[in-house]
Legacy VTK file of the C-alpha trace (Angstrom):
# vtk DataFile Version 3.0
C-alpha trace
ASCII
DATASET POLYDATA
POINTS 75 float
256.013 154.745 -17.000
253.725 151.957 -17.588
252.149 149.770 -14.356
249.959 146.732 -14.847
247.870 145.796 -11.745
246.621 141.984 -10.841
244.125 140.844 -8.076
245.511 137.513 -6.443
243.727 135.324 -4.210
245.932 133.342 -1.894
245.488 130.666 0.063
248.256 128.378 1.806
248.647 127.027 4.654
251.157 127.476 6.609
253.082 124.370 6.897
252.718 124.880 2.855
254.616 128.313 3.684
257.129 126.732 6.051
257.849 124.756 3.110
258.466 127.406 0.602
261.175 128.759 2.399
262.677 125.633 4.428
263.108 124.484 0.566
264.204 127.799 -0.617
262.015 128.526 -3.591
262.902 131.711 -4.517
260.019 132.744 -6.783
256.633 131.594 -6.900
253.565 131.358 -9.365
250.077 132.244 -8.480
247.551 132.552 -10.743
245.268 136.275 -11.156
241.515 135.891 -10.614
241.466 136.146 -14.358
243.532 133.410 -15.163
246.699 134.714 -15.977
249.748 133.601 -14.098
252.181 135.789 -12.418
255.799 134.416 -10.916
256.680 137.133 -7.985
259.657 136.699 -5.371
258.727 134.139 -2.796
260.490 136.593 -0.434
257.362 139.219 -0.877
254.714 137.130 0.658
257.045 136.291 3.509
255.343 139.593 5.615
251.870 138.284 4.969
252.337 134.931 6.513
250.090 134.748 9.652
249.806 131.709 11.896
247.022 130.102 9.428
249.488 130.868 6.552
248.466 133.429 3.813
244.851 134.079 3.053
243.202 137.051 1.387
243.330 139.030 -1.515
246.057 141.199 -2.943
246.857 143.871 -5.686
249.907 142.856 -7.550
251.770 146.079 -9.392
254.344 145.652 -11.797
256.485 148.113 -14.338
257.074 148.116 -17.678
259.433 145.634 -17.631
257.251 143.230 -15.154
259.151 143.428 -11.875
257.471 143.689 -8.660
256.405 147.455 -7.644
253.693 146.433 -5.014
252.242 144.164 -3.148
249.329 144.553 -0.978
246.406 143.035 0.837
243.300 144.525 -0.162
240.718 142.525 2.073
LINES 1 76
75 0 1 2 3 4 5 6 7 8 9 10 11 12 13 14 15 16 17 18 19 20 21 22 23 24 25 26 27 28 29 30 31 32 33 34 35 36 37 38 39 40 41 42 43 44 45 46 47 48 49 50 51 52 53 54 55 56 57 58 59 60 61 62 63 64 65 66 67 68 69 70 71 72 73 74
């Protein structure tokens, strides 16, 4: 079984996240701190939204066939 791992940074407000999900985007992209893009379930970040929206930095782990394993905050 094959993982790959991506670091994220994110940072959205959160009238930005009331908007993902009034509008009912159901995936969203976010680029890796090395420039690749990733497209994850909007649905996933919902438990990281705080009152300031999402902020931080997060380890991304997919399988082999590049669905969602993990996601974490890692500071």
């Amino acid at each position: 079984m094959s993982h790959q791992t991506f670091i994220l940074n994110i940072s959205v407000n959160y009238a930005r996240c009331e908007q993902l999900y009034r509008q009912g985007y159901a995936t969203v992209v976010v680029p890796t701190v090395d420039g690749k893009r990733v497209q994850l379930p909007s649905k996933n970040l919902r438990p990281f939204v705080g009152p300031k929206g999402i902020h931080g930095r997060f380890l991304l782990v997919t399988d082999e066939k590049n669905k969602l394993v993990s996601l974490q905050k890692i500071d």
